[in-house]
Each structure stands twice: as structure tokens, then as C-alpha cells.
C-alpha positions in Angstrom: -16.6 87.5 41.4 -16.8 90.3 38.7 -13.6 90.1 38.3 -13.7 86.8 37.5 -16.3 87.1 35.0 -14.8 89.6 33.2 -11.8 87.6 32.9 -13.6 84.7 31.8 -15.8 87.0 29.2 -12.2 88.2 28.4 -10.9 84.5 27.0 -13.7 83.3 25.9 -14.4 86.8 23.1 -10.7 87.4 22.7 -9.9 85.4 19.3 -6.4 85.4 20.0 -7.2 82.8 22.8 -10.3 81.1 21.6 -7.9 80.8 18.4 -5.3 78.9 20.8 -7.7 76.7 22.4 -9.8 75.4 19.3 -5.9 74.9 17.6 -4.6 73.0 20.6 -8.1 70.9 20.8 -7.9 69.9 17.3 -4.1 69.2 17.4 -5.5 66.8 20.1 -8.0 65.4 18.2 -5.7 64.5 15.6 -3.2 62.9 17.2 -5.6 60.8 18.9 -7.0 59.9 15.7 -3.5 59.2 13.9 -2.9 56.9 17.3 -6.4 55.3 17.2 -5.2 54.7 13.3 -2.1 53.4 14.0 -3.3 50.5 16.2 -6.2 49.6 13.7 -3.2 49.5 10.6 -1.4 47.0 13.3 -3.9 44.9 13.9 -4.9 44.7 10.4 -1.3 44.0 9.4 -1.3 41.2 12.1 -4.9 39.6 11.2 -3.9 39.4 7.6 -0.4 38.2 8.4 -2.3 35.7 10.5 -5.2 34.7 7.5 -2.0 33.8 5.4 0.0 32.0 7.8 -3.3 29.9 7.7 -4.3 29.5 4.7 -0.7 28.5 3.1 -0.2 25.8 5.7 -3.6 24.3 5.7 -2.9 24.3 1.8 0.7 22.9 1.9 -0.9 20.0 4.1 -3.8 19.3 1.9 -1.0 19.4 -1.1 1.4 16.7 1.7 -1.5 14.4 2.0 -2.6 14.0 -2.0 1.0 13.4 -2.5 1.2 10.7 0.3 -2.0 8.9 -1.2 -0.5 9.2 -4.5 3.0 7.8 -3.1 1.3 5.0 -1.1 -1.0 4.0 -4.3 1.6 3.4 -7.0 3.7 1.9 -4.1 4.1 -2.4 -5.6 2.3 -4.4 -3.0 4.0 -6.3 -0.5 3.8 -9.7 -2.6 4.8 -7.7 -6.0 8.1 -6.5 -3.7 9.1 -9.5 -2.7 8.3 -11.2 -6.1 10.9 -8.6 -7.7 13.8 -9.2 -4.8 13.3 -13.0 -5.0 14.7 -12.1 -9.1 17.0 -10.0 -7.8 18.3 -9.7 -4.5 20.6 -6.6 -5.5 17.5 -4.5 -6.4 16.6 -1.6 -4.4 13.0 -0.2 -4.0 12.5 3.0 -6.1 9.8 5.7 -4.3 9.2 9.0 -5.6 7.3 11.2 -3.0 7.1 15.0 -3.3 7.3 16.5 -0.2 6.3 20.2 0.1 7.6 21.9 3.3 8.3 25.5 1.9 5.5 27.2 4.2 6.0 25.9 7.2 9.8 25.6 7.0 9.6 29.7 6.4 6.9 30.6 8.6 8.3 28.7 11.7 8.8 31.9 13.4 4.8 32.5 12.9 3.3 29.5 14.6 2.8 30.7 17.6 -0.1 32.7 16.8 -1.7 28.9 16.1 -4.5 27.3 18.8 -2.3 25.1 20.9 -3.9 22.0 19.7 -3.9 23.1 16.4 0.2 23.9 16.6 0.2 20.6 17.9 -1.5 18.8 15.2 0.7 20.5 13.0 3.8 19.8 14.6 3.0 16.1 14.7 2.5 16.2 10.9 5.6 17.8 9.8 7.6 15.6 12.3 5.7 12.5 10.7 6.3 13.8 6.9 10.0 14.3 7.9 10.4 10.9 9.1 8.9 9.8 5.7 11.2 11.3 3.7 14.1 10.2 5.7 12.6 6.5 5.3 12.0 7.3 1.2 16.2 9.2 1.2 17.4 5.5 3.4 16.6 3.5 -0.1 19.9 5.3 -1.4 22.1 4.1 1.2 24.4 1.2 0.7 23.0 0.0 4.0 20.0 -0.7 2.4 21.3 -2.2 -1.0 22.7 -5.2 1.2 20.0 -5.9 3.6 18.0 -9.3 2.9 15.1 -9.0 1.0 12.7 -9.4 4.4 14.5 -6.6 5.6 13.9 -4.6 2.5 10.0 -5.8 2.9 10.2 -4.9 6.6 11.1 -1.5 5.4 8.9 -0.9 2.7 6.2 -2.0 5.3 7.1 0.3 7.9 7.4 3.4 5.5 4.1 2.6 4.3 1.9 3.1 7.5 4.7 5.9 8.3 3.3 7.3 5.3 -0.7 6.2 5.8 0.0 8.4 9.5 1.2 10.9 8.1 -2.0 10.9 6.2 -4.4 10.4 9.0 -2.0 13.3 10.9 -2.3 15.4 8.0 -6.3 15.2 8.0 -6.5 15.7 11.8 -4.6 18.8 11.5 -6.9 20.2 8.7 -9.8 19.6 10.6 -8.3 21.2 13.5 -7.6 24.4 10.9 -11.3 24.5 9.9 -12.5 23.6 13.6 -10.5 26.8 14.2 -11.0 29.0 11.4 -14.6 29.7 9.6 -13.2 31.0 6.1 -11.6 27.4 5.4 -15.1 25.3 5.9 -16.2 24.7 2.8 
């Protein structure tokens, strides 16, 4: 057992090797902090990636909606319409709606890290506002420009509750955001 003492009293008073082992337990210690860094800087990246993927679609929806009220406010009322095609038959219905899809056209790859519901919600919107625009890009068409005025009406009817869903979609989706998400509750 001396033997082993000396040995011990050796290592632990030669500097060489107490030299050695504070050197290798600090080169431990700093990698573990550079990995313990690493995945905070990842997380980070991803919660901030996140925050943003957030915030610029529950913006470019608000933005969808105002423009849909707007749209569906200077729209001529049933009556007006038909007033106008009784004049003219060969008239077409002129509707100017600006659609903003930018976001979640570019960040499509992103939405999974969205709720389920909330991608849902979402989903349901865009679908919605896409179906709108198609509607709003039929008035073009020469398929249109012969229909009989009561199918121009019929149209001009059924794009405007596409568009007043769309609405209702679009707040149901923001509330969803905020449901899910503190920072956008006012």
C-alpha cells in the first residue's frame, strides 16, 4: 500500500502530470461549453426563424382581409350591377383586389412548425383567397363577356361571399395566431 501512495503522491506533486490533467480537464470543459453553445445558437436561430415565420403571415393576412373589405365595399350592389348590364349587356364587371401571397408562397417549406389547427386555419385561407382571385381573373375571359346578365349577377354574387369567407377565414386564422402566440395579443 506504500507503494501505492507514493505513486499517488508521485502524480499528484509532479507538475508535469498535474500539468496534463488540469490541460486535458479544461480542454473538456471547453468543448462541452462550445457544444452546450452550439445548441443554444440553434435553437435561437430556429425560435427566431419561427417568431418571423409568424409574424409575416399573421401580418400578410391582416393585410388579405383589409383588402377583401375594401374590394367587397366599393363592389356596385347587386341592383346597381344589373342596372348597368340591362344598358349594356356587353359590359363586363371590373374588380380590383390586391392579393398579397408573398409570405406564405415563400415560406411554404416553414409551416410545419405551425399548431395543427392553426396550419389548418391558414391553409383554408389561402385556399379561399386563391379561389377569389381566380373568380376576380374569370371577368377577363370571353366566357364571361357572353354570359347573360343573370349569369354575370350569379357571379358577382358568388365571388362576393367567396370573398366575405375569405374574410371570416382570414379572422379565424388570426385569432388562432394570437390564441397561439402571446407577443401578437394586443
Amino acid at each position: 500500500m506504500s507503494d501505492l501512495n507514493s505513486d499517488l503522491a508521485l502524480v499528484t506533486t509532479d507538475p508535469r502530470v498535474l500539468g496534463a490533467v488540469v490541460a486535458g480537464v479544461a480542454t473538456l470543459a471547453v468543448f462541452t461549453a462550445s457544444k452546450v453553445y452550439d445548441v443554444w445558437v440553434t435553437a435561437k436561430v430556429k425560435r427566431d426563424s419561427k417568431r418571423r415565420l409568424i409574424n409575416a403571415l399573421y401580418t400578410e393576412i391582416g393585410h388579405n382581409k383589409e383588402e377583401l373589405i375594401k374590394a367587397v365595399e366599393k363592389s356596385p350592389s347587386t341592383a346597381a350591377l344589373m342596372r348597368a348590364l340591362a344598358e349594356d349587356d356587353r359590359r363586363t364587371v371590373h374588380m380590383v383586389y390586391a392579393r398579397n401571397m408573398r409570405f406564405f408562397e415563400d415560406l411554404k417549406g416553414e409551416l410545419h412548425v405551425l399548431p395543427s389547427a392553426l396550419l389548418g386555419h391558414t391553409v383554408k385561407f389561402y385556399n379561399c383567397l386563391e379561389s377569389v382571385y381566380a373568380q376576380i381573373d374569370g371577368f377577363e375571359r370571353e366566357s364571361f363577356k357572353t354570359m347573360t346578365p343573370a349569369g354575370k349577377r350569379a357571379t358577382m354574387e358568388n365571388l362576393i361571399e367567396k370573398m366575405l369567407e375569405a374574410t371570416a377565414l382570414a379572422s379565424l386564422a388570426r385569432g388562432q395566431f394570437e390564441a397561439h402566440f402571446d407577443h401578437l395579443r394586443d
